[in-house]
N, CA, C and O atoms as a CHARMM CRD file, in Angstrom:
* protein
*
  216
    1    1 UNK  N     -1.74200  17.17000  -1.13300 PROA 1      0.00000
    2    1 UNK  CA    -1.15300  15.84500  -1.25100 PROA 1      0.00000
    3    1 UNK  C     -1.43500  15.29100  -2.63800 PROA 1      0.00000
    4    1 UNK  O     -2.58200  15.40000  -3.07200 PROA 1      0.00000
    5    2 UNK  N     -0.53800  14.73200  -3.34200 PROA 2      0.00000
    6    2 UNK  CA    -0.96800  13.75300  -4.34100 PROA 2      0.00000
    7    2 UNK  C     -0.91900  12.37900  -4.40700 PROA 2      0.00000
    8    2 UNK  O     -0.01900  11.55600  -4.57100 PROA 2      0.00000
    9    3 UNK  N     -2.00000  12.34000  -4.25500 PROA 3      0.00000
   10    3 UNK  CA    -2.55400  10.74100  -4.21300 PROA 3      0.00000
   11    3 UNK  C     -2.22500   9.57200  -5.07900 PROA 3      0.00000
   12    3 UNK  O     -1.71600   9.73800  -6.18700 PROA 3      0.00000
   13    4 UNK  N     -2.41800   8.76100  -4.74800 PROA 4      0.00000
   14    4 UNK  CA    -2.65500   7.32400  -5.65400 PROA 4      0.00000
   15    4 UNK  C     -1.70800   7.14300  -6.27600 PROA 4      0.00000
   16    4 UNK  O     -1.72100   6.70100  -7.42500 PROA 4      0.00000
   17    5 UNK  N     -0.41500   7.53800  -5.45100 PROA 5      0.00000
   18    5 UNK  CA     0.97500   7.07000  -5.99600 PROA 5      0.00000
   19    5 UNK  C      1.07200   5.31700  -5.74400 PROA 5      0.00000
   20    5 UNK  O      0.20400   4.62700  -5.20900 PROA 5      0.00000
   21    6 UNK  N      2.29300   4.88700  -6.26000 PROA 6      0.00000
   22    6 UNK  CA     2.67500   3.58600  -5.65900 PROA 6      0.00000
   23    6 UNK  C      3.94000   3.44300  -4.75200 PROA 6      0.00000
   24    6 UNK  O      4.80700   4.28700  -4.52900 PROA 6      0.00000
   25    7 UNK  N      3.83400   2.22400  -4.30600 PROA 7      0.00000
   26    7 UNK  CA     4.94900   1.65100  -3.82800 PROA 7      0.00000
   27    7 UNK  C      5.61000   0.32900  -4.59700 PROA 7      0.00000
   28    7 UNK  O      5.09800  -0.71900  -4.99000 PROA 7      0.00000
   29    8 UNK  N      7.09300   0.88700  -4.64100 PROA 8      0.00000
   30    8 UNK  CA     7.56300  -0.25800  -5.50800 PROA 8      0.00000
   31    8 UNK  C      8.92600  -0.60300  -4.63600 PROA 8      0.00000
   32    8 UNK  O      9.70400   0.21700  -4.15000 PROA 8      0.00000
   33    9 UNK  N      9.00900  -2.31600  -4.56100 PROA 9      0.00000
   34    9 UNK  CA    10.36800  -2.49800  -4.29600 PROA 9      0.00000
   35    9 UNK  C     11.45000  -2.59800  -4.96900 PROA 9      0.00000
   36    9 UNK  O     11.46700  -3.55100  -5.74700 PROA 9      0.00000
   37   10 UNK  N     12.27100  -2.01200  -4.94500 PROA 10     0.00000
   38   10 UNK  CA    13.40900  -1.67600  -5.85600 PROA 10     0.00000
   39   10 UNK  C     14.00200  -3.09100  -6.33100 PROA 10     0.00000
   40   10 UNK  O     14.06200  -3.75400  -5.29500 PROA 10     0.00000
   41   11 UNK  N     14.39700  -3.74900  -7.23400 PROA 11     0.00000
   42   11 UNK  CA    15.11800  -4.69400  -7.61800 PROA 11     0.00000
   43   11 UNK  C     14.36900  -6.07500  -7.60600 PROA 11     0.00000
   44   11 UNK  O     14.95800  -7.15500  -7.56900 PROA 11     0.00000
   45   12 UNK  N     12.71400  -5.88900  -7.64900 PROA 12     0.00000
   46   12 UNK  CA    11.45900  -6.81300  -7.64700 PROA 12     0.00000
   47   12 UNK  C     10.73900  -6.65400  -8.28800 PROA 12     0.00000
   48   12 UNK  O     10.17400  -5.58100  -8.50000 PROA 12     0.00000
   49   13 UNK  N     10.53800  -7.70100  -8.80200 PROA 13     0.00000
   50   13 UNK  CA     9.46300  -7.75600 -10.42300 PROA 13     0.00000
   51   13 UNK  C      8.09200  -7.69200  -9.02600 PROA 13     0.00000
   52   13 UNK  O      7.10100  -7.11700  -9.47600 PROA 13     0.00000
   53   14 UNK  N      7.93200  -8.06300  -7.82100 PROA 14     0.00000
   54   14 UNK  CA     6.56300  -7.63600  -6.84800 PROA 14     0.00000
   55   14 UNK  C      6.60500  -6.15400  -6.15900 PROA 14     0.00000
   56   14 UNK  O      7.38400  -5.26700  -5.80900 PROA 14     0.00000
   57   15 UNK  N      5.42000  -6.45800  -6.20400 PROA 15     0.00000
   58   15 UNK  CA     4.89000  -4.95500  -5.34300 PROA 15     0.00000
   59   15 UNK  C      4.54800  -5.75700  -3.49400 PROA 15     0.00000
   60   15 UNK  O      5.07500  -6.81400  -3.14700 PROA 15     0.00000
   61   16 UNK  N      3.49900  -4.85900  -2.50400 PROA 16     0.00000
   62   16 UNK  CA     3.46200  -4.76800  -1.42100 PROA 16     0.00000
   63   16 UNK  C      2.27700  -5.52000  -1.19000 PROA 16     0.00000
   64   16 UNK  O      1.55000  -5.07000  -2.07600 PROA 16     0.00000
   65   17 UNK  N      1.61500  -6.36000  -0.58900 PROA 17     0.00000
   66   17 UNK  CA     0.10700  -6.99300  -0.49100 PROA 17     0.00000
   67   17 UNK  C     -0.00500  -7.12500   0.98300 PROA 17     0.00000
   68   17 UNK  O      0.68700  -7.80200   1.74400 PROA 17     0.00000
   69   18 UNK  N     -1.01900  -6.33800   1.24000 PROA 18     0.00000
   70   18 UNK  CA    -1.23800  -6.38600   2.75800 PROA 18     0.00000
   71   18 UNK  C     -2.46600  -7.13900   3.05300 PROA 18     0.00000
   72   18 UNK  O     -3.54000  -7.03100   2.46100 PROA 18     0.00000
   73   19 UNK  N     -2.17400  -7.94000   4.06900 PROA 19     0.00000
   74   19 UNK  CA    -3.07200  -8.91500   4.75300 PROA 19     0.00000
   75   19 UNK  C     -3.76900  -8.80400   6.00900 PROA 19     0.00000
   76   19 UNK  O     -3.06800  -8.24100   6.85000 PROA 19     0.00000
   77   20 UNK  N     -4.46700  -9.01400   6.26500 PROA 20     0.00000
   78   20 UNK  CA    -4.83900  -9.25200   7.76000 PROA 20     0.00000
   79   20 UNK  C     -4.76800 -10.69800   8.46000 PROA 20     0.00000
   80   20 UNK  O     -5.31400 -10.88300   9.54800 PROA 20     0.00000
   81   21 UNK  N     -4.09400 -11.68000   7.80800 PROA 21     0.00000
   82   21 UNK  CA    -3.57400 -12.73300   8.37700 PROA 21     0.00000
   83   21 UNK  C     -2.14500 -12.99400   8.12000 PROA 21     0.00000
   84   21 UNK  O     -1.97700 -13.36600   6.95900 PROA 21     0.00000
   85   22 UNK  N     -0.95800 -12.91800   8.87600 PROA 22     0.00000
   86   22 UNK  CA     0.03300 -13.15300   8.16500 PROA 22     0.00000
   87   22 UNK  C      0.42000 -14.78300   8.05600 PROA 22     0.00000
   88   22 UNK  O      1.36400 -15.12000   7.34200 PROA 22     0.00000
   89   23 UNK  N     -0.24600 -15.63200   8.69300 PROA 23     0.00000
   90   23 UNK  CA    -0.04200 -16.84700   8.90900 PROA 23     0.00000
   91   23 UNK  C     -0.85800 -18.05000   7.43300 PROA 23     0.00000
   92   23 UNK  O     -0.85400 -19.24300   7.13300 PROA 23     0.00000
   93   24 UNK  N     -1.48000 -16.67900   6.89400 PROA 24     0.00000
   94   24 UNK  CA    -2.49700 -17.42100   5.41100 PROA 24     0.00000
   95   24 UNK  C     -1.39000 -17.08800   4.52100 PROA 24     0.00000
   96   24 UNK  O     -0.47500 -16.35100   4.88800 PROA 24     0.00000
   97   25 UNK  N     -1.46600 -17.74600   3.06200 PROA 25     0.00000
   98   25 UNK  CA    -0.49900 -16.87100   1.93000 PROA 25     0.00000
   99   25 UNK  C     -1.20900 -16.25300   1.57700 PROA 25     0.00000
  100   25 UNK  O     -1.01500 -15.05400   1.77800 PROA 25     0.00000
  101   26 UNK  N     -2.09500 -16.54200   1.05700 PROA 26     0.00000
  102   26 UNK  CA    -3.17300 -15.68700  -0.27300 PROA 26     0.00000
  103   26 UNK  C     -4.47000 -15.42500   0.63800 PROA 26     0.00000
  104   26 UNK  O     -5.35100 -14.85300  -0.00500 PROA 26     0.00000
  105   27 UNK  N     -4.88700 -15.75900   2.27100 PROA 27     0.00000
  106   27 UNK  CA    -6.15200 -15.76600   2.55900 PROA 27     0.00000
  107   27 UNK  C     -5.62500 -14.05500   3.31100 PROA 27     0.00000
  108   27 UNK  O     -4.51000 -13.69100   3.68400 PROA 27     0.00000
  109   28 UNK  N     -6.89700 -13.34500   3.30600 PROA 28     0.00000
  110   28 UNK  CA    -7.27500 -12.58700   4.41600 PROA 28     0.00000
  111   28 UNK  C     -6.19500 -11.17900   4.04300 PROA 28     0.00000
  112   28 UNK  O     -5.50600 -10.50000   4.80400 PROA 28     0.00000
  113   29 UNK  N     -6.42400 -11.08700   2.34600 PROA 29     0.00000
  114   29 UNK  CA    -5.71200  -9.67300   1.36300 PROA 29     0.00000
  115   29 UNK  C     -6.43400  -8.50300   1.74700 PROA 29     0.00000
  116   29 UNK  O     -7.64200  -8.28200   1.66700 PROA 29     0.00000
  117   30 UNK  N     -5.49600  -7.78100   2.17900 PROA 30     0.00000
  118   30 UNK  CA    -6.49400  -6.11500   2.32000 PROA 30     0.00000
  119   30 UNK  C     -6.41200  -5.98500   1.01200 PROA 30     0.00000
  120   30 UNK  O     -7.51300  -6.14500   0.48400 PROA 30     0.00000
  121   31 UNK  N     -5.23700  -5.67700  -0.00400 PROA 31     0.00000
  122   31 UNK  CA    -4.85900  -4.93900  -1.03700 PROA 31     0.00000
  123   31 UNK  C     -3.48400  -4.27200  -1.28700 PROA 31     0.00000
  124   31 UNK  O     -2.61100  -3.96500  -0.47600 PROA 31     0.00000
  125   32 UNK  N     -3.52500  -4.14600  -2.48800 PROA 32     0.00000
  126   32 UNK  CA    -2.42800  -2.79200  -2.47600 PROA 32     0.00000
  127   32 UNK  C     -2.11600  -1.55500  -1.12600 PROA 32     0.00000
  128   32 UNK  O     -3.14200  -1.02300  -0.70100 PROA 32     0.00000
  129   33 UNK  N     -1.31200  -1.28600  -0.73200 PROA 33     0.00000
  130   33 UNK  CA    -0.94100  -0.16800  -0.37700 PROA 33     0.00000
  131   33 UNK  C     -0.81700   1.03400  -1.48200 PROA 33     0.00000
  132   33 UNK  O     -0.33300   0.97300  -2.61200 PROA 33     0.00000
  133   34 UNK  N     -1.68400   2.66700  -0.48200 PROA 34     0.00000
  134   34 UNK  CA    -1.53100   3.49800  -2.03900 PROA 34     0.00000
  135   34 UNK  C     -0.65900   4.68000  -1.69000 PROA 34     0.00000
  136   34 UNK  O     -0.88900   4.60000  -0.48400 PROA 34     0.00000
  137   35 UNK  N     -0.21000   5.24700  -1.73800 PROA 35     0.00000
  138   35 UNK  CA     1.00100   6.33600  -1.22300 PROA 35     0.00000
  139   35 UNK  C      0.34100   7.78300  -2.09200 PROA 35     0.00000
  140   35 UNK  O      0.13900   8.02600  -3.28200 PROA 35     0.00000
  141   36 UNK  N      0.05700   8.89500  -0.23300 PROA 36     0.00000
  142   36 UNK  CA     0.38400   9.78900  -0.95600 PROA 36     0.00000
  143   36 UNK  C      1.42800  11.10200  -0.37400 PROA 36     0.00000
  144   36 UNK  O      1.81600  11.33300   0.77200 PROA 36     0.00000
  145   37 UNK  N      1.62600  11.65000  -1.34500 PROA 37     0.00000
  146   37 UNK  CA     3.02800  12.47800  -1.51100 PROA 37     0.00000
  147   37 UNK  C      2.59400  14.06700  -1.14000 PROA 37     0.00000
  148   37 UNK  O      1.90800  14.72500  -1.92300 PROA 37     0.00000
  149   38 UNK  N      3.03800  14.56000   0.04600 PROA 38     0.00000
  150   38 UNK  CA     2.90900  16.32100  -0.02200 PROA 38     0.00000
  151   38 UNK  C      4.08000  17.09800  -1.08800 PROA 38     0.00000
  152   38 UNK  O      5.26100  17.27500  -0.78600 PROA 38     0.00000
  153   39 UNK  N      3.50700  17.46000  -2.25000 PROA 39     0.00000
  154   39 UNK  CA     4.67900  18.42800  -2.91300 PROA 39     0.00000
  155   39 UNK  C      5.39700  18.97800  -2.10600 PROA 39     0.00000
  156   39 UNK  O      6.54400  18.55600  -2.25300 PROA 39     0.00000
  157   40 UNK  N      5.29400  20.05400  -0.94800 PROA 40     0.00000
  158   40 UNK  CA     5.94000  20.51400  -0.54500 PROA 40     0.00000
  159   40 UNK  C      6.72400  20.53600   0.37700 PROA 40     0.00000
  160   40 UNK  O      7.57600  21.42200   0.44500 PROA 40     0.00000
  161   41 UNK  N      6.60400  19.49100   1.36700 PROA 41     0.00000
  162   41 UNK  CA     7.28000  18.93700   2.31700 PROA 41     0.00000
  163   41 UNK  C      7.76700  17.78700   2.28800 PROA 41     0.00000
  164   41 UNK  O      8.70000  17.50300   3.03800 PROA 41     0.00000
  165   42 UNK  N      7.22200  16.85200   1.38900 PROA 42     0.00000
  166   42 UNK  CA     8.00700  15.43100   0.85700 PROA 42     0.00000
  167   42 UNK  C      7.33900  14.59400   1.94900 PROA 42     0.00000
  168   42 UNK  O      7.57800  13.38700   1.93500 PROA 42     0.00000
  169   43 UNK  N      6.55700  15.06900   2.86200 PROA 43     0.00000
  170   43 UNK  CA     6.01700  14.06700   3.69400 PROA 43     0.00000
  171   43 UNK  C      4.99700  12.87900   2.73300 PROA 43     0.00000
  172   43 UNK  O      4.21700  13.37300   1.91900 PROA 43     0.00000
  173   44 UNK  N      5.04400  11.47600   2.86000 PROA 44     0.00000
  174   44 UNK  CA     4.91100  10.49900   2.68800 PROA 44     0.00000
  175   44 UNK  C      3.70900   9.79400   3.77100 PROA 44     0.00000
  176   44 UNK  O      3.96800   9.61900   4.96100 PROA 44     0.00000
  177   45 UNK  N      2.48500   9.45600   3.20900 PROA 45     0.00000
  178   45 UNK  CA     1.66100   8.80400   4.00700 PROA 45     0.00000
  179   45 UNK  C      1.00600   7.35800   3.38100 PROA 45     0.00000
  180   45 UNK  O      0.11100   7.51800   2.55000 PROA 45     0.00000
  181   46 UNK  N      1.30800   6.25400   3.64900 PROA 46     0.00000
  182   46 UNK  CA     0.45000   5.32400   3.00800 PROA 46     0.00000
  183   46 UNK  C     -1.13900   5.18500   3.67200 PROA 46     0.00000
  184   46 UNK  O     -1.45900   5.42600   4.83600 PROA 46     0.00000
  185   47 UNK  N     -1.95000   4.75700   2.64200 PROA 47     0.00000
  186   47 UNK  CA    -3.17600   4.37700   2.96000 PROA 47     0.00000
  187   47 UNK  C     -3.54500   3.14800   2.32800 PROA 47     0.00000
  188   47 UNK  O     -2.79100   2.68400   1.47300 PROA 47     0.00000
  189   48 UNK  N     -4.70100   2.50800   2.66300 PROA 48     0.00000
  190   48 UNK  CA    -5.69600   1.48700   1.74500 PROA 48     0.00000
  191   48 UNK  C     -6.93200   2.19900   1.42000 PROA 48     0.00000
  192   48 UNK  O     -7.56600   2.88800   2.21900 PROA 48     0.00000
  193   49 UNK  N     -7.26500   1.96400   0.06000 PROA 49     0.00000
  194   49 UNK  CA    -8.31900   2.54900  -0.45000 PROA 49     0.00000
  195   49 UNK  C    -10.11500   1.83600  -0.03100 PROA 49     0.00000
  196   49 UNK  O    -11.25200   2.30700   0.00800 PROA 49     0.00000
  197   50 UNK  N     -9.61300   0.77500   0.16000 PROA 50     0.00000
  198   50 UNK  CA   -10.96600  -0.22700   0.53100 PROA 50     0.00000
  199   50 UNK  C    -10.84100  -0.68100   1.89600 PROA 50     0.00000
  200   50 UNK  O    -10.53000  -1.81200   2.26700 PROA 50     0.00000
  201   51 UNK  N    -11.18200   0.56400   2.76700 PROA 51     0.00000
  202   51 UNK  CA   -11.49400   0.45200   4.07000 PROA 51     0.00000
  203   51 UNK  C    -12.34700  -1.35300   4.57900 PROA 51     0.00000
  204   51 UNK  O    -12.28400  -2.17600   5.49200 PROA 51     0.00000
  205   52 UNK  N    -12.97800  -1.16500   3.43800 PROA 52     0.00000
  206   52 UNK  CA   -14.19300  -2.13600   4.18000 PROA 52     0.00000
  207   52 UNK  C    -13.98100  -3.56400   4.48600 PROA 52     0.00000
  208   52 UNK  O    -14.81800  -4.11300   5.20300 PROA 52     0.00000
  209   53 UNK  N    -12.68800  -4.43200   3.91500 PROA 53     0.00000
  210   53 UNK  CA   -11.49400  -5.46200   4.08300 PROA 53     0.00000
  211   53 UNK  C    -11.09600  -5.46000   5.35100 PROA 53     0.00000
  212   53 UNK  O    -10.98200  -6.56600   5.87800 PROA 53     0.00000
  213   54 UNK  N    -10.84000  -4.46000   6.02100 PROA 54     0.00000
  214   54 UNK  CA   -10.30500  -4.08200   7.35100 PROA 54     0.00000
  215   54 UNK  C    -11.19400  -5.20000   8.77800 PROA 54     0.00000
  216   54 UNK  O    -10.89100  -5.04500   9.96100 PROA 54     0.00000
């Protein structure tokens, strides 16, 4: 797998911010989402790198 790709939304100056509150704006941020990529099968897995937010 290769790791520590991104996710980008197409036609957005923003990226993805995951929360554990969706009802806060800015309270209760996991982080980035980090994407990684199997060369050979194209399979696609996101993760968070800082478990400990969770």
């Amino acid at each position: 797998m290769k790791e520590n790709c991104a996710i980008k939304v197409e036609g957005a100056g923003y990226g993805i911010i995951m929360s554990s509150d969706e009802n806060k704006l800015f309270g209760g941020r996991i982080g980035k989402p980090k994407v990684a990529i199997c060369p050979k099968c194209g399979e696609v897995s996101i993760y968070v790198e800082d478990v400990q937010k969770l």
